[in-house]
Phi, psi and omega in degrees: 000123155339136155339298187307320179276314175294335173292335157266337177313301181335277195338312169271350155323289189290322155346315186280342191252006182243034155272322204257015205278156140267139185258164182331120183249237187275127163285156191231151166251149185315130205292196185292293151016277175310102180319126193048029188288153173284149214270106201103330200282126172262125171280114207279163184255144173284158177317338190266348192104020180250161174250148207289121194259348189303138156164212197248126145249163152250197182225349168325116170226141144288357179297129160266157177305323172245170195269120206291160218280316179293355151244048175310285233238034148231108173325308190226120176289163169261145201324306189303321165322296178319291199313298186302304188280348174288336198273324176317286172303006141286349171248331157310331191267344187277112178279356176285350158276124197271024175277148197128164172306158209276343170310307213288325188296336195282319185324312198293355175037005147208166187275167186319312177317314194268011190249217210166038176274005192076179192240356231235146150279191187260142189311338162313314175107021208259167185271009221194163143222007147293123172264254248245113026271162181288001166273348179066010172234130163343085189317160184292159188266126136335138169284343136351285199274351155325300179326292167299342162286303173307312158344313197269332157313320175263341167283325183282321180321321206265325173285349199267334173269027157223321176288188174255144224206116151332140183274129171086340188249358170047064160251130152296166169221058170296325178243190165269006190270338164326319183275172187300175157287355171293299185291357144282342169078018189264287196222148245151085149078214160342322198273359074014102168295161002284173185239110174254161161311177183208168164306321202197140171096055201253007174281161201202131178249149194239120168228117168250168178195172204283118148139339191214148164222130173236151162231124157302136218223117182296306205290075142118023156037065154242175213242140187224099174270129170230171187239130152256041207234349179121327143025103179281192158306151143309166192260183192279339164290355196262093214229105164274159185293321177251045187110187125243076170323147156198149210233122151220193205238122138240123191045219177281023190255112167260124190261113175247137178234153212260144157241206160036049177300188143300258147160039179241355205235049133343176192246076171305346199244340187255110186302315206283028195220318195310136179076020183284142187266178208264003160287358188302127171260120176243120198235091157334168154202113222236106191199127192267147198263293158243198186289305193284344214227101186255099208267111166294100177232131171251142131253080192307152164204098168239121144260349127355339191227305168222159190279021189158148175311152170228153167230164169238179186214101188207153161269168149269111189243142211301173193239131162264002107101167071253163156273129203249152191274158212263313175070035207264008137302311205261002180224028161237110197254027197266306181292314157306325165272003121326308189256315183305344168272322180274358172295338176297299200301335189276337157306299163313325177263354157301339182269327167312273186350277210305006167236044160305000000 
C-alpha cells in the first residue's frame, strides 16, 4: 500500500471514530485515584461515564527531558529561577539570529516563525521532565544495547569509506533506506510513543468513542487507534511501526500500554531514545488535572536497552488548534537531493582518484 493510502486509510479510522465522538456530558468527581488533580476539579464525562479527554492539546515546553548538568542536585526552580532560564532559552532559541559562520547560518534551515518548541517551563518549575530516577536523568544503556550501538556505528563507519556519508551523522545515502525514518517520512520525533516534545508540530488531537481511543499526532500526521473494550496484543510477529496499543480505564486515568515495536522507528533526532530494542513496553498514562491540562506520565522498560526502568512526566495543555497536515511524503523533495548529492560527490571523487 502506498504513503497516500495509507495515510487515507488513518485518516478514514479516524475520521469514523470522531462521527461517533462524544461530547461532554454531566461532570462526575473524580475517584481518588487521580493524579495530581486541582483541588475540587471534576473531571468531565462523555455519555458512557468515561472521562473525556478529547480536544486539541500540546506538548510544547522548554522544560528538557533530562536535568541539565547545572541544576545536578536541584528537583525544582524557584519563580526567579524559572523567570531567568525561560528569557535565557528564548534568546538561545531564537533562530532569527544570524551570527556565526554563513555553515552555521545555513544549519539553521528555517526562520523563527516556523519552529513551535514553546516559551514556557512546565508549571511546577520542575528542572526535568524525568520524575524517576530521582536524578532526573535517563539510567545508562546496558552493555547489550552499547554493543548494538557501537555495531551500528562500524558498519556505517566501513560503508562511509566508500559511499558519500552526511558529515558528522556517519549516514550514507547509497538508497533512500540508508537514511533515517525521519527523513523517509515513516516515523519521527513525536509521532513514535512515547509522545515527546518536539521542535515543532508537537499538538495532537483525542477523539473517544465507546470502546476506542484516537489520537491523531501533527507530527508526520499519524493516527494511534487504540481499542479500550479489552481487546489483546497483536500476536508478536505482527510488529508495527509505532507499536501495539491497548488501552483500559482506572478511574480516571487512561492506560495504555504499547508492545510490539519494530525496534526500526527509534527516535533518530533523540539520542536518549535512540537504539531501543524491539522488546521495549511502554505504559502511558493519561489524566485529566484541570479544565486546561491533561497530564502525561510514561513508563519505559527495556532491559535489554537501559538499566532500568524510567519515567517522565509532562503536561499537555489545551490547544485551540487547528492541527495542520504535515504532507511529508508527498513533499519531499529533500530525499531526491539527498542521494543526487551524493552520486555528485561520489563522482568527485572518482574523478580526484583517477588523476592520482
Amino acid at each position: 500500500m502506498s504513503r497516500i493510502a495509507m495515510n487515507l486509510a488513518r485518516l478514514a479510522a479516524f475520521a469514523a471514530v470522531a462521527l461517533i465522538s462524544m461530547t461532554a456530558a454531566t461532570a462526575q468527581t473524580p475517584t481518588a485515584k487521580a493524579p495530581a488533580a486541582v483541588k475540587g476539579y471534576a473531571a468531565p464525562r462523555t455519555p458512557d461515564g468515561k472521562p473525556d479527554l478529547q480536544g486539541i492539546w500540546t506538548s510544547a515546553t522548554i522544560t528538557p527531558l533530562e536535568r541539565p548538568a547545572e541544576f545536578a542536585n536541584k528537583e525544582f526552580l524557584t519563580p526567579a529561577e524559572v523567570a531567568e532560564y525561560e528569557r535565557v532559552m528564548r534568546v538561545k532559541n531564537n533562530q532569527d539570529n544570524r551570527g556565526g559562520e554563513k555553515i552555521e547560518d545555513l544549519a539553521r534551515a528555517y526562520n523563527d516563525i516556523w519552529w513551535d518548541r514553546g516559551t514556557q517551563v512546565i508549571k511546577t518549575g520542575r528542572t526535568s521532565l524525568v520524575v524517576d530516577p530521582p536524578d532526573g536523568r535517563i539510567p545508562a544503556r546496558t552493555p547489550e544495547a552499547q554493543a548494538r550501538l557501537n555495531a551500528r556505528r562500524e558498519a556505517q563507519q566501513q560503508k562511509c569509506k566508500t559511499a558519500a556519508c552526511s558529515e558528522g551523522t556517519l549516514s550514507s545515502a547509497d538508497g533512500p533506506e540508508d537514511r533515517s525514518s525521519g527523513e523517509r517520512c515513516i516515523a519521527w520525533g513525536s509521532s513514535v510513543p512515547p509522545m515527546m516534545p518536539s521542535a515543532y508540530n508537537n499538538n495532537y488531537q483525542i477523539v473517544q468513542s465507546p470502546g476506542y481511543v484516537a489520537i491523531m499526532i501533527e507530527m508526520i500526521h499519524d493516527v494511534r487507534i487504540i481499542p479500550t473494550d479489552g481487546t489483546p496484543h497483536l500476536p508478536s510477529r505482527v510488529r508495527p511501526w509505532l507499536g501495539d496499543s491497548r488501552g483500559r480505564w482506572e478511574g480516571d486515568t487512561l492506560v495504555v500500554e504499547t508492545t510490539n515495536f519494530n525496534g526500526r522507528a527509534a527516535k533518530d533526532y533523540d539520542l536518549s531514545f535512540k537504539n531501543a530494542s524491539r522488546n521495549m513496553r511502554l505504559v502511558e498514562r493519561f489524566t485529566r488535572t484541570d479544565a486546561e491540562t491533561l497530564t502525561y506520565r510514561y513508563t519505559v522498560e527495556d532491559p535489554q536497552t537501559f538499566t532500568r526502568p524510567f519515567t517522565v512526566e509532562l503536561p499537555l495543555w489545551r490547544s485551540s488548534g487547528p492541527l495542520y497536515e504535515y504532507a511529508c511524503h508527498e513533499g519531499n523533495y529533500g530525499m531526491p537531493g539527498i542521494l543526487s548529492g551524493a552520486r555528485v560527490i561520489e563522482k568527485r571523487r572518482e574523478l580526484e582518484k583517477s588523476k592520482r
